[in-house]
C-alpha positions as protocol buffer text, in pm:
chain_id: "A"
residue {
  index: 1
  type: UNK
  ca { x: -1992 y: -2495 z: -4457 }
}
residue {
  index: 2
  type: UNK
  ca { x: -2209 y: -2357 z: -4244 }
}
residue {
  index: 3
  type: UNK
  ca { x: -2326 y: -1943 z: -4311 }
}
residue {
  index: 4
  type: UNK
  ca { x: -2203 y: -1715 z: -4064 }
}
residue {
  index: 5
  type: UNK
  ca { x: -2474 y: -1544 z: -3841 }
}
residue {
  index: 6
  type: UNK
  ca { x: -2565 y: -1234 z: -4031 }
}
residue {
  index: 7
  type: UNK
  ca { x: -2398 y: -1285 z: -4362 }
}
residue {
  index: 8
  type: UNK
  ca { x: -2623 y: -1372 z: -4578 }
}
residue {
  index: 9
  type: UNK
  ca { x: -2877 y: -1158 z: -4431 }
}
residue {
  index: 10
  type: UNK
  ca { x: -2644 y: -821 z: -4503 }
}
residue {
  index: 11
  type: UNK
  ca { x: -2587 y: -960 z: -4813 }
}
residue {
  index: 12
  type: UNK
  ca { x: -2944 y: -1033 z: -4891 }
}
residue {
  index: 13
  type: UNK
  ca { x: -3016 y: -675 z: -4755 }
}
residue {
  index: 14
  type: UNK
  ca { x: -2796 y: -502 z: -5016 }
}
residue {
  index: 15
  type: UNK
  ca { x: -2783 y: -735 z: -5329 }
}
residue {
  index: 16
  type: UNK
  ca { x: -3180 y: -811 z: -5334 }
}
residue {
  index: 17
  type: UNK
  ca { x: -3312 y: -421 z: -5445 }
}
residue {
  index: 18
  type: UNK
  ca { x: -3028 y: -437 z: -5752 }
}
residue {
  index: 19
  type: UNK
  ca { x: -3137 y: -794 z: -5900 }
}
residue {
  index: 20
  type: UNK
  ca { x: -3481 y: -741 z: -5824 }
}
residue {
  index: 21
  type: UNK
  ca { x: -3449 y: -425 z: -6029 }
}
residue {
  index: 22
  type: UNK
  ca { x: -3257 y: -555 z: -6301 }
}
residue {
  index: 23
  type: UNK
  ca { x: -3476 y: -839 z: -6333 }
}
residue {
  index: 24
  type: UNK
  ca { x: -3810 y: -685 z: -6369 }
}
residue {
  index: 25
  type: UNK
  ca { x: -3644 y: -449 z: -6642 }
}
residue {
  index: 26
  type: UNK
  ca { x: -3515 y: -729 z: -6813 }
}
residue {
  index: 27
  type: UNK
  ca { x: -3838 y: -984 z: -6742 }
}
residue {
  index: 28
  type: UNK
  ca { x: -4110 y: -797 z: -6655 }
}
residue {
  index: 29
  type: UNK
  ca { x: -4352 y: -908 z: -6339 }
}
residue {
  index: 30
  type: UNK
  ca { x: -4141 y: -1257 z: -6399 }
}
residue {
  index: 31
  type: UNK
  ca { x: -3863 y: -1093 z: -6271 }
}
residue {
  index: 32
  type: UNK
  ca { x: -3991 y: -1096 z: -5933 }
}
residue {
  index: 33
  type: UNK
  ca { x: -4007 y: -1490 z: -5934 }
}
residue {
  index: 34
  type: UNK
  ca { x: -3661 y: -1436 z: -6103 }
}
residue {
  index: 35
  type: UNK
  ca { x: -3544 y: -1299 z: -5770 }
}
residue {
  index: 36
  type: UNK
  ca { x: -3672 y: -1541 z: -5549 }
}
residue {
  index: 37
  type: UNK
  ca { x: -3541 y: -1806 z: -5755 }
}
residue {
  index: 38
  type: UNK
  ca { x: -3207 y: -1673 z: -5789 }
}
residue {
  index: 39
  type: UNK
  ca { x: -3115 y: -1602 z: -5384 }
}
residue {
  index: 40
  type: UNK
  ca { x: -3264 y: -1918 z: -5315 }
}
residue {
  index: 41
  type: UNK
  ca { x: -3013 y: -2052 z: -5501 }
}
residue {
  index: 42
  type: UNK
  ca { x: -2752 y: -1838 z: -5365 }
}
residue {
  index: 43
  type: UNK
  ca { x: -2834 y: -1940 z: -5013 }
}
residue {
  index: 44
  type: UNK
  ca { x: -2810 y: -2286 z: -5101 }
}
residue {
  index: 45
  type: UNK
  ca { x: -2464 y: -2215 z: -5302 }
}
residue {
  index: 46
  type: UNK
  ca { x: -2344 y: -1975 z: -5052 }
}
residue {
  index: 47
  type: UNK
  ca { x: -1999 y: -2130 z: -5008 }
}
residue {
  index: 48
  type: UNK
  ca { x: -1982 y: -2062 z: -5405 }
}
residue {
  index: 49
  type: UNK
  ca { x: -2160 y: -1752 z: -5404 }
}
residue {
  index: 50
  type: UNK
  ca { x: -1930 y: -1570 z: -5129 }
}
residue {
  index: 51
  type: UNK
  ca { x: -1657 y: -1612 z: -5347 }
}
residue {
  index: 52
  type: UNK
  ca { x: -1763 y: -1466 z: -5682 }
}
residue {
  index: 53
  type: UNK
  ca { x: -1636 y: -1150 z: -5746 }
}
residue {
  index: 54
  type: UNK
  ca { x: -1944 y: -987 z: -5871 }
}
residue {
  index: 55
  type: UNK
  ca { x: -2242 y: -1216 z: -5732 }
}
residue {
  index: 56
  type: UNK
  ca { x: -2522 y: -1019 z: -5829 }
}
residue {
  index: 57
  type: UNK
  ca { x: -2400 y: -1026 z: -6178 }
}
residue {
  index: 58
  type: UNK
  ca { x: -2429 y: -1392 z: -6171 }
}
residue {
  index: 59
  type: UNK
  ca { x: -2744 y: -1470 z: -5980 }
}
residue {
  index: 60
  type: UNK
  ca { x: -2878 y: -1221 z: -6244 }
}
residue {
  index: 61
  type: UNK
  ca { x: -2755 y: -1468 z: -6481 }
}
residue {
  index: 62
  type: UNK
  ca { x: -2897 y: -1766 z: -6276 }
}
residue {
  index: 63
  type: UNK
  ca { x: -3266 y: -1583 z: -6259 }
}
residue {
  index: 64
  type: UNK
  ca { x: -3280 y: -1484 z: -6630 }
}
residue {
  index: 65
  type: UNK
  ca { x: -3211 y: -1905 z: -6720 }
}
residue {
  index: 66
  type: UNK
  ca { x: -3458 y: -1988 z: -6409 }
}
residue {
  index: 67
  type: UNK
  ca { x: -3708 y: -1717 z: -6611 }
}
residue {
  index: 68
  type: UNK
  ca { x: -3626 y: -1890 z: -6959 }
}
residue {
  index: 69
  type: UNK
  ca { x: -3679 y: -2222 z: -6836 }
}
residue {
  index: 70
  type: UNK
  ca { x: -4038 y: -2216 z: -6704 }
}
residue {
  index: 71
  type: UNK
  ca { x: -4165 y: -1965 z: -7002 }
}
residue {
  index: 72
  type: UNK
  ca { x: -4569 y: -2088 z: -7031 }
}
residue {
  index: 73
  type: UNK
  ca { x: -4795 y: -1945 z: -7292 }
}
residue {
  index: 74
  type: UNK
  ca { x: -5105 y: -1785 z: -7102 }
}
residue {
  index: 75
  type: UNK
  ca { x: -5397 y: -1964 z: -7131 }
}
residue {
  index: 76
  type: UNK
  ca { x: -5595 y: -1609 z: -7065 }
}
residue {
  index: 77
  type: UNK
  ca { x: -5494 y: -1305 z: -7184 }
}
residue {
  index: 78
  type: UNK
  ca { x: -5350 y: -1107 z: -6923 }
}
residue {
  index: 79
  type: UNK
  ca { x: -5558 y: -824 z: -6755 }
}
residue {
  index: 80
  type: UNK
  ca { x: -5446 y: -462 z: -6889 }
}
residue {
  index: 81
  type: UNK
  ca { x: -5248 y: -377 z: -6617 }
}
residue {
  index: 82
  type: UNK
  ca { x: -5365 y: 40 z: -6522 }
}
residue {
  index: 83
  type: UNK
  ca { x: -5109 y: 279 z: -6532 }
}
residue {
  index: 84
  type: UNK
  ca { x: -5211 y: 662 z: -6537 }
}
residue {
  index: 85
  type: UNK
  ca { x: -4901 y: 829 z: -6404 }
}
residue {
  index: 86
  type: UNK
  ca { x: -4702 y: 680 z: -6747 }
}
residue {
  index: 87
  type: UNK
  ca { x: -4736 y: 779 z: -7070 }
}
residue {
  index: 88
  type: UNK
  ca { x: -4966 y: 511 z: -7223 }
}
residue {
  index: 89
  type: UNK
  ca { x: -4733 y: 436 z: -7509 }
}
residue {
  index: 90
  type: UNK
  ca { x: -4422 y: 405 z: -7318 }
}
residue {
  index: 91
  type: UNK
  ca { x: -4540 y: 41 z: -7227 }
}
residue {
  index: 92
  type: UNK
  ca { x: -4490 y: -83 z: -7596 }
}
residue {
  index: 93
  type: UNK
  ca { x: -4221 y: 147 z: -7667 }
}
residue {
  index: 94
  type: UNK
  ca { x: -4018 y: -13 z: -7387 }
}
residue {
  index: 95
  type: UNK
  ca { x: -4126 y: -370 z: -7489 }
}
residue {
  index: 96
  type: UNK
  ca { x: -4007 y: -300 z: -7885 }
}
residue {
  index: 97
  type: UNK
  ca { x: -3664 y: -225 z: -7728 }
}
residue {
  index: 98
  type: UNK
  ca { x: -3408 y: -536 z: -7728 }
}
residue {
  index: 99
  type: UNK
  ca { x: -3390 y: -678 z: -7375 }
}
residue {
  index: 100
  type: UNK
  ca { x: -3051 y: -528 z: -7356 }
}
residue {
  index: 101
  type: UNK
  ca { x: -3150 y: -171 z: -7420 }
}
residue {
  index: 102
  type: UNK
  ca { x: -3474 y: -174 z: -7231 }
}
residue {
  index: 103
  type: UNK
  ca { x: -3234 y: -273 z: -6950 }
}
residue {
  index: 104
  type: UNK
  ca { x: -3002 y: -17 z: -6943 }
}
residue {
  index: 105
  type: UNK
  ca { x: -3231 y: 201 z: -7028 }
}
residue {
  index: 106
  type: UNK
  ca { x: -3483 y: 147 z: -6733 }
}
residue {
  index: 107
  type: UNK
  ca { x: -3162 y: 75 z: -6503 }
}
residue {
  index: 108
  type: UNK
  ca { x: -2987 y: 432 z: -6586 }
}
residue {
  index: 109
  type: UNK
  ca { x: -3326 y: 604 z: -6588 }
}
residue {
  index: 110
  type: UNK
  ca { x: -3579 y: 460 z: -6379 }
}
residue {
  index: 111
  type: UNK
  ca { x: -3366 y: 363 z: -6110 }
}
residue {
  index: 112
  type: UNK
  ca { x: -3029 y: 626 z: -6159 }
}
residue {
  index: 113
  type: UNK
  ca { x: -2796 y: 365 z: -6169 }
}
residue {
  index: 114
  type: UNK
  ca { x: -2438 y: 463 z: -6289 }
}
residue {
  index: 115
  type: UNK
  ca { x: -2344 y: 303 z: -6646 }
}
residue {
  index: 116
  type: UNK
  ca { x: -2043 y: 165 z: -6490 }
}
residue {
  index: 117
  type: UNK
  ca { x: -2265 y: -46 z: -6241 }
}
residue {
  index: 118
  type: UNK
  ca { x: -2503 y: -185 z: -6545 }
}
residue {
  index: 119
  type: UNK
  ca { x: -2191 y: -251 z: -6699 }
}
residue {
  index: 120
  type: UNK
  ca { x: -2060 y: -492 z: -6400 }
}
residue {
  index: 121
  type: UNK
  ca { x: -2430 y: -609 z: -6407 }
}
residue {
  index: 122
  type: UNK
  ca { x: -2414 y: -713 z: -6717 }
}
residue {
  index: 123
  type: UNK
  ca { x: -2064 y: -804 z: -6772 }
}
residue {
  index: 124
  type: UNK
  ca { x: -2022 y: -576 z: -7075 }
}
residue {
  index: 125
  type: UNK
  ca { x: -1820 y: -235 z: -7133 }
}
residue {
  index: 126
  type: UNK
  ca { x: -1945 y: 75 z: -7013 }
}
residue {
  index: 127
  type: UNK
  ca { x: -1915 y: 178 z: -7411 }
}
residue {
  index: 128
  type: UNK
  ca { x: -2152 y: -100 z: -7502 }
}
residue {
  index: 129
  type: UNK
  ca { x: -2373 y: 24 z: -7210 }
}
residue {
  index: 130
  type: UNK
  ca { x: -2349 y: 352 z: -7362 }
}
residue {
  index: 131
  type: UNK
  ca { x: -2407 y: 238 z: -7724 }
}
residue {
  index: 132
  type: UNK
  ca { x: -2731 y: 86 z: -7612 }
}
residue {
  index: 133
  type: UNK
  ca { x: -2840 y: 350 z: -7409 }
}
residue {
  index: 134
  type: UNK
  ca { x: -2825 y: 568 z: -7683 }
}
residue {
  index: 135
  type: UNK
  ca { x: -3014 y: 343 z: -7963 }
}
residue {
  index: 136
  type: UNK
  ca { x: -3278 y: 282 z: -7708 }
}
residue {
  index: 137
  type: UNK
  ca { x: -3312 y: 633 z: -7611 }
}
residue {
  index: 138
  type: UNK
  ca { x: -3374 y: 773 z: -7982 }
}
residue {
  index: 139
  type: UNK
  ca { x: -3602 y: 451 z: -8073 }
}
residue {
  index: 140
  type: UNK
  ca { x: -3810 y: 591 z: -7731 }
}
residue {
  index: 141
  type: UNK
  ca { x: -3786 y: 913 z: -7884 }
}
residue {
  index: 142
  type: UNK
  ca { x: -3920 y: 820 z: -8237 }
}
residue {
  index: 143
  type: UNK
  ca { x: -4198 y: 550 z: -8104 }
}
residue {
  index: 144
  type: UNK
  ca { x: -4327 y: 856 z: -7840 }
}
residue {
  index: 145
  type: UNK
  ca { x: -4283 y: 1114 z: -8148 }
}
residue {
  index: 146
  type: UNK
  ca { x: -4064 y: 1360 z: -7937 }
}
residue {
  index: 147
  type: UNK
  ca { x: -3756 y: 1517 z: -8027 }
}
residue {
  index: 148
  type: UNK
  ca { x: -3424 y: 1545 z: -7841 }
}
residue {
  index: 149
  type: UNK
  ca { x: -3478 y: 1901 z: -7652 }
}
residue {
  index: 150
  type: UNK
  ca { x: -3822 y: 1871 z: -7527 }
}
């Protein structure tokens, strides 16, 4: 079936910030590839993919297994990547979270999502979004040695 003039571009246009978000919180600068990988696929599927009733949800599925797949070792270590605006120990802080926390986490407050949307995102409860919002925010808190009401 051919795509409609238009549709998968206004699609594209609001469903490509939201996965490319949620996949660099969940894969780092693999997300990115994650992204590609995953509307490529949903341009070839789009008969399939116009019918889901939460799309992004799944294509974030289908870029986290395209991720997963293709995992290499680096034969190099990777160059420290330079970030002076961000607390140098947030880095590790974020990457000792579970991938689920640091998730929600840098969904709800890097990017303001709602909890509800990170919920549909994920396909889990809002209360589970919730839970792991709050364990991730006090493990930040105790790795970055700050308390609750600074």
């Amino acid at each position: 079936m051919p795509i409609a003039a238009g549709e998968f571009e206004a699609f594209f246009a609001e469903a490509e910030p939201r996965l490319r978000r949620a996949l660099v919180a969940a894969c780092g600068v693999d997300g990115r590839d994650a992204v590609a990988e995953a509307l490529t696929w949903a341009w070839e599927h789009w008969d399939r993919v116009q019918q889901l009733s939460n799309p992004v949800a799944y294509l974030y599925r289908v870029g986290r297994s395209r991720v997963r797949r293709r995992r290499q070792r680096l034969l190099f270590p990777a160059p420290a990547m330079h970030t002076p605006w961000v607390e140098p120990a947030l880095v590790p802080a974020l990457v000792a979270l579970s991938e689920q926390q640091r998730v929600v986490v840098v969904l709800v407050h890097g990017y303001g999502w709602s909890q509800r949307e990170v919920a549909e995102l994920l396909e889990i409860a809002p209360s589970t979004v919730q839970t792991h919002l709050e364990r991730a925010l006090a493990r930040l808190r105790s790795a970055l040695e700050v308390s609750a009401d600074a």
